[in-house]
C-alpha positions in Angstrom: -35.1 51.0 104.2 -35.2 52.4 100.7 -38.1 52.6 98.6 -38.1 50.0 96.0 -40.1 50.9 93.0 -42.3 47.3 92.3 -41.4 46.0 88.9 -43.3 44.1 86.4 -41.4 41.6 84.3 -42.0 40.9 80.5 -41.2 38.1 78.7 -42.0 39.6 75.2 -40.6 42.4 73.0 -41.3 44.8 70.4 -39.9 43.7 67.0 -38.3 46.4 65.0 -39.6 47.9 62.1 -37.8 50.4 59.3 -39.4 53.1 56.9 -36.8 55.0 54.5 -33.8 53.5 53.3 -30.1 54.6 53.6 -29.1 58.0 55.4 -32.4 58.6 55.5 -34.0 55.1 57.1 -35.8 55.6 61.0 -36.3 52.8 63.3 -39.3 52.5 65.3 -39.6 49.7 68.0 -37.6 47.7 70.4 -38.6 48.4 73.5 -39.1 45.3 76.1 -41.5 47.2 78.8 -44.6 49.2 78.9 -44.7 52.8 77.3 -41.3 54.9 79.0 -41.2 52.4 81.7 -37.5 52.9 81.5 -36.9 51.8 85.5 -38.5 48.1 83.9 -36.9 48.1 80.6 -35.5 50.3 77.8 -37.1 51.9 75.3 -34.0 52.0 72.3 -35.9 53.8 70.1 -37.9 57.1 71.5 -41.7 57.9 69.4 -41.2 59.7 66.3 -43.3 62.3 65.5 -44.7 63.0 61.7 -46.5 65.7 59.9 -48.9 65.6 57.3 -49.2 67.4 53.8 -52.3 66.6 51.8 -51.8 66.3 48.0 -54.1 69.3 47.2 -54.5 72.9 48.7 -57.2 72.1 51.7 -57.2 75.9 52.7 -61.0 76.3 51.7 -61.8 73.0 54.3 -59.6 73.6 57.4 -59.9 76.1 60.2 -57.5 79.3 60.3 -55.5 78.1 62.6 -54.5 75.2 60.7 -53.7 76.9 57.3 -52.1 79.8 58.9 -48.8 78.1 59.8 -48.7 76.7 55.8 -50.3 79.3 53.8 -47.2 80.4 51.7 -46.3 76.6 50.8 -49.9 75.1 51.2 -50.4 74.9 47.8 -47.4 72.7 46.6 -47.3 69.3 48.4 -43.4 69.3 48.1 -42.5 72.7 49.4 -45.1 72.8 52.7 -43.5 68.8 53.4 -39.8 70.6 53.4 -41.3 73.3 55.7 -42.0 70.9 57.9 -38.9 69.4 58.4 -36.6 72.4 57.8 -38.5 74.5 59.9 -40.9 72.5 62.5 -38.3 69.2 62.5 -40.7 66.3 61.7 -38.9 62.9 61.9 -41.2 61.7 58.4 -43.7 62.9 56.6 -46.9 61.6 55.8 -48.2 62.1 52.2 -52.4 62.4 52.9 -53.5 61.2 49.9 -56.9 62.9 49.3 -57.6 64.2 46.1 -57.8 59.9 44.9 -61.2 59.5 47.1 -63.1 58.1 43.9 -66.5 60.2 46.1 -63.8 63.6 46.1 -61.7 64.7 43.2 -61.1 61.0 42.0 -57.5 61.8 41.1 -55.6 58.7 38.9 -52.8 56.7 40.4 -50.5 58.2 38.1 -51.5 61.8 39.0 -50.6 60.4 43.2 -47.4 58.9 42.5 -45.9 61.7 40.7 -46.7 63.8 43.3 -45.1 61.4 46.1 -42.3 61.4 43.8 -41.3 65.0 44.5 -42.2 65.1 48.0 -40.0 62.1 48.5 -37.5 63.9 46.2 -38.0 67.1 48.5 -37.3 65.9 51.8 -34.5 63.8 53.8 -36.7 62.0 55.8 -38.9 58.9 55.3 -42.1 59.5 53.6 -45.0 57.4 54.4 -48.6 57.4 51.6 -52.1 57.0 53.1 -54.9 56.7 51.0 -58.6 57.4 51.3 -59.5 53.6 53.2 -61.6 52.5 49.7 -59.8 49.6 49.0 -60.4 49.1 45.2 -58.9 52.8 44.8 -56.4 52.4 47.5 -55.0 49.5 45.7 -55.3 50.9 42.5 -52.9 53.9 43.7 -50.7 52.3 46.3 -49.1 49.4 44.0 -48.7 52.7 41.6 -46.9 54.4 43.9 -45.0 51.4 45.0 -43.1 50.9 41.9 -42.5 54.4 41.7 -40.7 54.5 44.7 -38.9 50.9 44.6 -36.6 50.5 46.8 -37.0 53.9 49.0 -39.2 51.4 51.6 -41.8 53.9 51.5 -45.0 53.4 53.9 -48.2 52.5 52.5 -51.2 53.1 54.2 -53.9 52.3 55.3 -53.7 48.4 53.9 -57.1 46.1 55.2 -58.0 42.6 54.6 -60.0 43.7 51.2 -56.8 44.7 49.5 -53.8 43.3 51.9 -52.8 40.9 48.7 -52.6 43.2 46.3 -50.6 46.0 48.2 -49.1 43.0 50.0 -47.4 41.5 46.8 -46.5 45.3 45.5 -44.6 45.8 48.6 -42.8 42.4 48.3 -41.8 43.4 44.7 -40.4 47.0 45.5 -39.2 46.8 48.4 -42.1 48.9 50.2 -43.2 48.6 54.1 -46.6 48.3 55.2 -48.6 49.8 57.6 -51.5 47.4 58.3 -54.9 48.8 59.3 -57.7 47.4 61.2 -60.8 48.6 62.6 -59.8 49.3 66.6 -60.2 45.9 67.4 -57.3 43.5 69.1 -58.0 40.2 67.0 -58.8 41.9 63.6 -55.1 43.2 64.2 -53.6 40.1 64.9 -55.6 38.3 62.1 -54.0 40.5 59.3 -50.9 40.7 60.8 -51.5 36.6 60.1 -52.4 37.2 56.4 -49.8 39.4 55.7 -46.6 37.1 57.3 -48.3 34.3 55.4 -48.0 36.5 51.9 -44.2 36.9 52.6 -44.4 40.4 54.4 -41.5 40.1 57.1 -42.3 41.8 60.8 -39.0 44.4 60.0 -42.0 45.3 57.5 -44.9 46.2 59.3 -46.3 48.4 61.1 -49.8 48.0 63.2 -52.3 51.2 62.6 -55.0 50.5 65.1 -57.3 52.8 63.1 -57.4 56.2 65.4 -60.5 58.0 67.3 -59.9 61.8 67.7 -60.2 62.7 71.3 -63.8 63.0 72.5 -64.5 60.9 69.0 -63.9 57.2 70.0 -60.0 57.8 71.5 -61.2 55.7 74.5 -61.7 52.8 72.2 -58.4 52.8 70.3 -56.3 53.5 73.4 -57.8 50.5 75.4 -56.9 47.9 71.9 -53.5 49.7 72.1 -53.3 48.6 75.9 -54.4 45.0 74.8 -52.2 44.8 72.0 -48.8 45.6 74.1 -49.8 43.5 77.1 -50.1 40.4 74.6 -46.9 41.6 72.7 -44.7 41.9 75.7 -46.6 39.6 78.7 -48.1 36.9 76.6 -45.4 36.8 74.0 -47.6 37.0 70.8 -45.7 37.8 67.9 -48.5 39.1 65.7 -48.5 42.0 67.9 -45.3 42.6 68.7 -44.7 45.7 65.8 -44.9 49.1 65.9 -47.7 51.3 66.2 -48.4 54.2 64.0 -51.5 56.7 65.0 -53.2 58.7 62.2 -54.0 61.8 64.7 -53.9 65.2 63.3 -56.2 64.2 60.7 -59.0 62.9 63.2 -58.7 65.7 65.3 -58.7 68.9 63.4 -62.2 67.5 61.7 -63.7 67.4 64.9 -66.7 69.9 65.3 -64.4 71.3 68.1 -61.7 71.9 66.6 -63.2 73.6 63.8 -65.5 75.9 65.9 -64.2 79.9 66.1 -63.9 81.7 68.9 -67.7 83.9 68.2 -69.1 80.2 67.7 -68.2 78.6 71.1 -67.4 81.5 73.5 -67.2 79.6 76.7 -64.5 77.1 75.1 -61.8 79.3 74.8 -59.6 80.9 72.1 -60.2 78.5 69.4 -56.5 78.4 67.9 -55.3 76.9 71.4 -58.1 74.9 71.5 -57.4 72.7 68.4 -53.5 72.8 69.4 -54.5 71.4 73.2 -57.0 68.9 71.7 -54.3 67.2 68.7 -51.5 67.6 71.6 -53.6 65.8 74.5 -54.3 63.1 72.2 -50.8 62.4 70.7 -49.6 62.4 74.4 -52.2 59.9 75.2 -51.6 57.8 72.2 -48.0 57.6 73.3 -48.9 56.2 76.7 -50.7 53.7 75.3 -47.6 52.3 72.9 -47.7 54.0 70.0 -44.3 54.6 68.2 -45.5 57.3 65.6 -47.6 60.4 66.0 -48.9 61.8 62.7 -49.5 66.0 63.4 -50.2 68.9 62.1 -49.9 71.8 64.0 -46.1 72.9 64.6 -47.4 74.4 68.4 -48.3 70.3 68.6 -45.0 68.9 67.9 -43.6 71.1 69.5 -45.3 70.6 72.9 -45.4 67.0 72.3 -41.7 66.3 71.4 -40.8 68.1 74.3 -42.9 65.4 76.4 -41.3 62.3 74.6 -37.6 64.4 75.7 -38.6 64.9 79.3 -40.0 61.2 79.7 -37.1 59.9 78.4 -34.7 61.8 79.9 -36.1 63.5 82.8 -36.5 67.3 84.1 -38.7 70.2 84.4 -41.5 71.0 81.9 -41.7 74.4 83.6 -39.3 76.0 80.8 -41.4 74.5 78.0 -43.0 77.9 76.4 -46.8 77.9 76.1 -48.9 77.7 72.8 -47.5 80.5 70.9 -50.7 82.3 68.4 -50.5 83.2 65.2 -53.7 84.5 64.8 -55.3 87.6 66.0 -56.9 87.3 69.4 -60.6 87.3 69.0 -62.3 89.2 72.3 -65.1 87.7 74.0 -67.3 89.6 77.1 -67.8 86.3 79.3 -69.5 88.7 81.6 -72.4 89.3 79.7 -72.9 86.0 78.4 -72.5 84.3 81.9 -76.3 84.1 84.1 -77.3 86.6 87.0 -75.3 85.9 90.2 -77.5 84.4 93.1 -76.6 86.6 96.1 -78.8 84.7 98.0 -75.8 83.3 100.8 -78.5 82.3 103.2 -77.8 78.3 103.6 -81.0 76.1 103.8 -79.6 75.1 107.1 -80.2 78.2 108.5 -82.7 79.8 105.8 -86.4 79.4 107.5 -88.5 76.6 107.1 -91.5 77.4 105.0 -94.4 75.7 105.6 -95.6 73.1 103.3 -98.1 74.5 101.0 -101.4 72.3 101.0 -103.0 71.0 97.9 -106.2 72.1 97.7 -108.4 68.5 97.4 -110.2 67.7 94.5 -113.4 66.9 94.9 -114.9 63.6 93.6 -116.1 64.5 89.8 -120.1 64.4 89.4 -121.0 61.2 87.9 -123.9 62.2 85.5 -126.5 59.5 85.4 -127.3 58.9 81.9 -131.0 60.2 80.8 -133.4 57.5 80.4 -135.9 58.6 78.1 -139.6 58.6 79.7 -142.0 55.8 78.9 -145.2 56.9 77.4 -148.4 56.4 79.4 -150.6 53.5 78.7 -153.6 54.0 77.0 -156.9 53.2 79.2 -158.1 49.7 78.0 -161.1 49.8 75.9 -164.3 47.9 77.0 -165.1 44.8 75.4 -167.8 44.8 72.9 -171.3 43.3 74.3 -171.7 39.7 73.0 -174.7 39.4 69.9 -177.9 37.3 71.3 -179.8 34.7 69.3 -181.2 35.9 66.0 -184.8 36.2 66.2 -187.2 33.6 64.4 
């Protein structure tokens, strides 16, 4: 009898949402089954993968490894986001918004949505703007950027309950989508999902970011909500979940003390340029398991690695032919032999080693209890006789 893989049926789905417009327009979502549970369901439109470009030149912040694969366009938002789709083949980009934090460089609106303007102007691909998750400011420079960009359905991100109806209305008005944000908990998502449908914000729209823990830095925690959200999109049938999920990763991970480390720093944790690649890439691939539908990078060796696992689960073969993490940095040498302890080439096993004898405590001896000095009393003084009584005056 043949093997009959056990299937689990769903009576939800994934609704579909769309970021770019026109030629260049990319639709995330559909799927009726688990993550590539393609012998359940189908899965109509494979994870896209995105790469971030900050607004500013961040080569004085990040490690080598993560300039070094930029550092002829890192200084021009525009040219390093075409270098990563010309060259590294990123489905969107995502526009990190950092020089607006009002605590940081405190950039104007106007300043941010000129430069979205030529990255969106630079590129073929849908662009998607995250701000600095200060919701006075975020607003501020979002509903800018929105009517900068009408009608290109540009993404804006991160939107929370403290600015959802200004953003909300912006996006309404231009023709924006909205990716909304809430902090790694399953009924804080579905509760502004709620606020924004009630604004007017349609679920072709939206896009769920689940707020994302780097790995070893709270990834436990958003992959578990990602879980819950998907069981109740697709088993429970709630349709404030059932959108897309977008995962803010490279920017989590590559600030992680880890990933920042050198080689001389942390010997014993390998060459630190694969290091950070291995860390972003197990994280994106775990993200993905969990449901999500974008995957925001920044290495090229990481989308590399990872598009190559979306390709082979959804089409099958061999990752033996995959190429390892390529360096692009010299290879810093470490002597693990003279870091690593003495060897113990003591083989004897306590089975068979001989059996010393317990050594005996020597016993205390009760502690002398001093008996407190009583001061001596002085000697009575010998009673002195009585004087002899007087006798009758004489006459």
């Amino acid at each position: 009898m043949a093997f009959e893989i056990p299937k689990q049926p769903y009576s939800g789905r994934i609704g579909v949402s769309t970021l770019g417009a026109g030629g260049a327009s990319l639709t995330l979502g559909g799927q009726d089954s688990y993550p590539f549970h393609l012998f359940e369901g189908s899965m109509p439109n494979p994870p896209k993968i995105a790469m971030e470009v900050w607004d500013y030149d961040p080569s004085g912040e990040w490690p080598a490894a993560a300039v070094e694969p930029f550092k002829d366009v890192i200084s021009s938002s525009e040219k390093w986001a075409k270098k990563c789709v010309e060259d590294f083949g990123a489905d969107l980009i995502v526009l990190q918004l950092k020089s607006t934090d009002p605590n940081g460089m405190d950039r104007s609106a106007d300043e941010a949505a000129k430069v979205a303007i030529k990255v969106l102007e630079a590129v073929e691909v849908p662009l998607v703007v995250w701000g600095t998750a200060n919701n006075h400011k975020d607003e501020e420079v979002l509903k800018k950027i929105s009517e900068a960009c009408e009608g290109r359905n540009v993404g804006l991100a991160p939107v929370e309950e403290g600015n959802h109806k200004g953003v909300g209305a912006s996006s309404l008005g231009y023709g924006q989508c909205i990716i909304a944000s809430s902090p790694i908990d399953v009924n804080l998502a579905k509760q502004l999902n709620v606020l924004l449908g009630n604004l007017g914000v349609g679920q072709n729209k939206l896009i769920i970011d689940p707020t994302t823990g780097g790995l070893g830095y709270g990834l436990e925690y958003t992959y578990s909500v990602m879980e819950r959200i998907r069981m109740a999109a697709l088993t429970q049938e709630d349709d404030k979940l059932q959108s897309p999920i977008i995962n803010n990763i490279g920017n989590e991970v590559w600030k992680c003390k880890e990933a920042g480390q050198s080689t001389l720093e942390a010997p014993t944790m390998g060459d630190a340029e694969k290091r950070a690649v291995a860390m972003e890439t197990v994280a994106a691939v775990a993200y993905l398991m969990a449901g999500s539908d974008v995957v925001i990078l920044r290495h090229p060796e990481s989308v590399r690695v990872v598009r190559s696992f979306v390709e082979l689960m959804v089409s099958g073969g061999s990752a033996a032919e995959i190429q390892p993490v390529a360096k692009r940095l010299e290879a810093t040498e470490v002597d693990l032999a003279a870091l690593s302890p003495e060897p113990d080439l003591n083989f004897i096993s306590k089975a068979e080693a001989p059996e010393k004898a317990p050594e005996k405590k020597p016993e205390k001896k009760p502690a002398e209890v001093k008996k407190p000095e009583v001061p001596e009393k002085p000697s009575p003084e010998p009673a002195k006789p009585a004087p002899a009584e007087a006798g009758p005056a004489p006459s």
